[in-house]
N, C-alpha and C positions, 0 to 999 in steps of 0.2 A: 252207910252207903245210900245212895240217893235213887229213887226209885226211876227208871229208863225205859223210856216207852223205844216196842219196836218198834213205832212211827214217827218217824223223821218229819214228817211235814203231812199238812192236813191232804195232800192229793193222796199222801201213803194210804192214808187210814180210811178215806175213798173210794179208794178202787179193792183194799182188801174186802169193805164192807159188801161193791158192787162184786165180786167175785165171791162174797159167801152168800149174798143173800139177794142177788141180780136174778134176770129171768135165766132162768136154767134153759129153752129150749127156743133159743134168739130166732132160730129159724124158723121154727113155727109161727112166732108171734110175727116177724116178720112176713108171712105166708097171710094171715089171718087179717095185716094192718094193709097189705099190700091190694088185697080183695076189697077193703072199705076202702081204697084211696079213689073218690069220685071228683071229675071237674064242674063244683058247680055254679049256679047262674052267678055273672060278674066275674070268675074265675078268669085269667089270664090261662092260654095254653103253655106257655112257660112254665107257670107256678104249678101247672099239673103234673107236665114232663119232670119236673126240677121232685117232686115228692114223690109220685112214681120211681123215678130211677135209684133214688136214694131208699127204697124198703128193696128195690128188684136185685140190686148188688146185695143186699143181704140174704137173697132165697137160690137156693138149685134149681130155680126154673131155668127150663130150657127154652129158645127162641121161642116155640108156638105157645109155649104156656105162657110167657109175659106178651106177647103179644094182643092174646085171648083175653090176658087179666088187664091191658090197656084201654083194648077195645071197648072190656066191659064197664070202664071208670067212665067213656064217654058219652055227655048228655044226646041226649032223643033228636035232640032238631042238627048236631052235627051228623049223628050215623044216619036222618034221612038224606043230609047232602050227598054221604059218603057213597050208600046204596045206591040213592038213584044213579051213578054214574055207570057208565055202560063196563068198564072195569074196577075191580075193586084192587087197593092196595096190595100187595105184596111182602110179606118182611115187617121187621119193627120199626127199619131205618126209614122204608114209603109208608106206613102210618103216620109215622110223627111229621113227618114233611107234608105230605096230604095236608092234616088234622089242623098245624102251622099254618100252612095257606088260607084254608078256610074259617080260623079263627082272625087272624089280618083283613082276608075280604068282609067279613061279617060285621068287624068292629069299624073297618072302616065306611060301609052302608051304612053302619048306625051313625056317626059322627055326619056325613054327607044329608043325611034325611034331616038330622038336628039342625044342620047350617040353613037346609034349605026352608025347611019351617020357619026357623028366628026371621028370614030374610023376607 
């Protein structure tokens, strides 16, 4: 008789692998990747949002706490814009719009200051 693997195919023998010897405590590491996830200089605010939200669905953070852990990934010269304004955001949903804005304005003074120097 001919020897019979219980795996079917190479994703079989994959995911048993990731399931006996994968991270045992996804949400922790998730907690822990989620804290390092920083936007920095060159970074698009998209490509921050877009890494941020993809470790945030993996934690039990509750709105203040990812919000807190949003705030914290963002670089020094947007949170003085954010500050100085006479209100500060509200929520995860007015962070990321705020942050959005002022990363569009900023990029687009840079590209503006470029034109006008070449010129």
């Amino acid at each position: 008789m001919a020897n019979i693997s219980t795996f079917n195919t190479l994703e079989g023998l994959l995911a048993s692998i990731e399931k006996t010897f994968g991270d045992l405590d996804r949400e922790r590491t998730a907690h822990t990747q989620l804290h390092a996830v920083k936007m920095t200089p060159g970074m698009m605010v998209e490509e921050y949002m877009a890494n941020f939200e993809m470790l945030a669905g993996l934690t039990s953070f509750n709105e203040v706490s990812l919000e807190d852990a949003y705030v914290w990934g963002l670089p020094q010269s947007i949170l003085l814009k954010v500050y100085s304004q006479t209100s500060l955001p509200s929520g995860m949903h007015n962070w990321k719009a705020f942050v959005c804005n002022l990363d569009c304005l900023q990029r687009g003074y840079a590209e503006l200051k470029q034109l006008i120097h070449l010129s």
